[in-house]
C-alpha positions as CSV (number, residue, x, y, z in Angstrom):
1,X,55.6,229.6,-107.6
2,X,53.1,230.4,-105.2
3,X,50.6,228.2,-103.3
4,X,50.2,227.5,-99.2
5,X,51.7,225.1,-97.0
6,X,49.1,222.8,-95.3
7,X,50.2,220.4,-91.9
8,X,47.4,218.4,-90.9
9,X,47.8,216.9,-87.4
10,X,46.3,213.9,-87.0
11,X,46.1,213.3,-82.6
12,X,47.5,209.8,-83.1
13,X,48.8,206.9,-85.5
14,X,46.0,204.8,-83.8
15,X,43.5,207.2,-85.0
16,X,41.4,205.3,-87.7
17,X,38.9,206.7,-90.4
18,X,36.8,204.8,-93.0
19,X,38.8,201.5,-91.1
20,X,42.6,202.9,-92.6
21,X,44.9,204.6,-90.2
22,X,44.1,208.4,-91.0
23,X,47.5,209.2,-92.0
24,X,46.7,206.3,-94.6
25,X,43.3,208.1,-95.6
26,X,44.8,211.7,-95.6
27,X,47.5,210.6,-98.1
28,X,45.3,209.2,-100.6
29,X,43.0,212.2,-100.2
30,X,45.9,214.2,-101.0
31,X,46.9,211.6,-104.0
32,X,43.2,212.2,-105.6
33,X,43.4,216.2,-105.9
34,X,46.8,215.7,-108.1
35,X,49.7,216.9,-105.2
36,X,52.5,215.0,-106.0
37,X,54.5,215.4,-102.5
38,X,53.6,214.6,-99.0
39,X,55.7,214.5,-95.9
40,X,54.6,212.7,-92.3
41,X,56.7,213.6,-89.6
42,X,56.2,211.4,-86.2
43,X,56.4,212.8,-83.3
44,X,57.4,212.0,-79.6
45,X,54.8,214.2,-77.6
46,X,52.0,216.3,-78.5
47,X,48.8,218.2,-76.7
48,X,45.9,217.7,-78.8
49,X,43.1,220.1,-79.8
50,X,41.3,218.7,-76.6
51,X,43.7,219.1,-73.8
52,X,44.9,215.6,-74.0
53,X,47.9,214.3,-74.0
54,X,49.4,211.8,-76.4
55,X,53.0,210.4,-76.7
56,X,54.9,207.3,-78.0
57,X,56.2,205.1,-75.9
58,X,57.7,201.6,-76.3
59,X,54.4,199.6,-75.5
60,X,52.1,202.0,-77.6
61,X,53.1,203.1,-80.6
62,X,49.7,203.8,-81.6
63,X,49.1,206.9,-79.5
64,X,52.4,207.9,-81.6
65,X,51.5,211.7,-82.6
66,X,51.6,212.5,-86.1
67,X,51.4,215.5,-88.6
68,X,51.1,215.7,-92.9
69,X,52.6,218.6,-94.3
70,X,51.7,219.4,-98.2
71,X,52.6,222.5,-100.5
72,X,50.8,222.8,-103.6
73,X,49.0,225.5,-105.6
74,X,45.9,227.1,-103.4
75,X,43.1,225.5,-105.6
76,X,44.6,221.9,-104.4
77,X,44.8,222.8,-100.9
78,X,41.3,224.1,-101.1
79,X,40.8,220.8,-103.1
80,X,42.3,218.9,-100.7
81,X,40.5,220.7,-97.5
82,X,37.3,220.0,-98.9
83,X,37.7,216.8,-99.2
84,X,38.9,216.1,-95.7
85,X,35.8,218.4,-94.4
86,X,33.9,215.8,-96.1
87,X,35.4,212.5,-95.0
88,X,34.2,213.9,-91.5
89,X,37.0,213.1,-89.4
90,X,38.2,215.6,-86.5
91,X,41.2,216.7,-87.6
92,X,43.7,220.0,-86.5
93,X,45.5,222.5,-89.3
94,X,47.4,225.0,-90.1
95,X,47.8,226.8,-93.5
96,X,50.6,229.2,-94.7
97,X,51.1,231.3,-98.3
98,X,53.9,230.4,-99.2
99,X,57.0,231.0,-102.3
100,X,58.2,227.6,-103.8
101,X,60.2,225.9,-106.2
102,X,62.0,223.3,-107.3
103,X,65.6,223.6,-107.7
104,X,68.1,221.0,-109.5
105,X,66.9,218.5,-112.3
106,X,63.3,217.0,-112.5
């Protein structure tokens, strides 16, 4: 199959929208335009879109980096971007074609 690869970084796991964590808000957009599979990956340090720097640390887990990656069929992605656009949050991304497919039993 063919679709794109979308990784939405979202600066921190502090970062709220519509009073949810945004990783929160970004996986329930993605639930309502029909992909099936997310990943969030946390990470340790990161340089926002801004300049700033963010990274977790013991006392502060909230300033905790964070990035969703999704593959699905272009018209979801596009789906799913909209949406996102829409909910008005400042968010970073990156977008890839891709080639995928699902090996082994369903």
């Amino acid at each position: 199959m063919k679709g794109s690869q979308l990784t939405v970084y979202a600066a921190t796991q502090g970062y709220r929208k519509h009073h949810v964590p945004v990783v929160d808000w970004i996986l329930e957009e993605v639930r309502k335009v029909g992909i099936v599979g997310a990943t969030v990956v946390e990470a340790t340090e990161t340089i926002d879109m801004h300049g700033k720097y963010h990274a977790a640390r013991f006392f502060e887990l909230a300033d905790q980096p964070v990035a969703v990656t999704v593959v699905a069929e272009d018209v979801r992605i596009d789906a799913l971007l909209d949406r996102l656009r829409q909910g008005g949050a400042s968010l970073f991304y990156t977008r890839g074609l891709i080639e995928y497919e699902v090996l082994g039993e369903t």
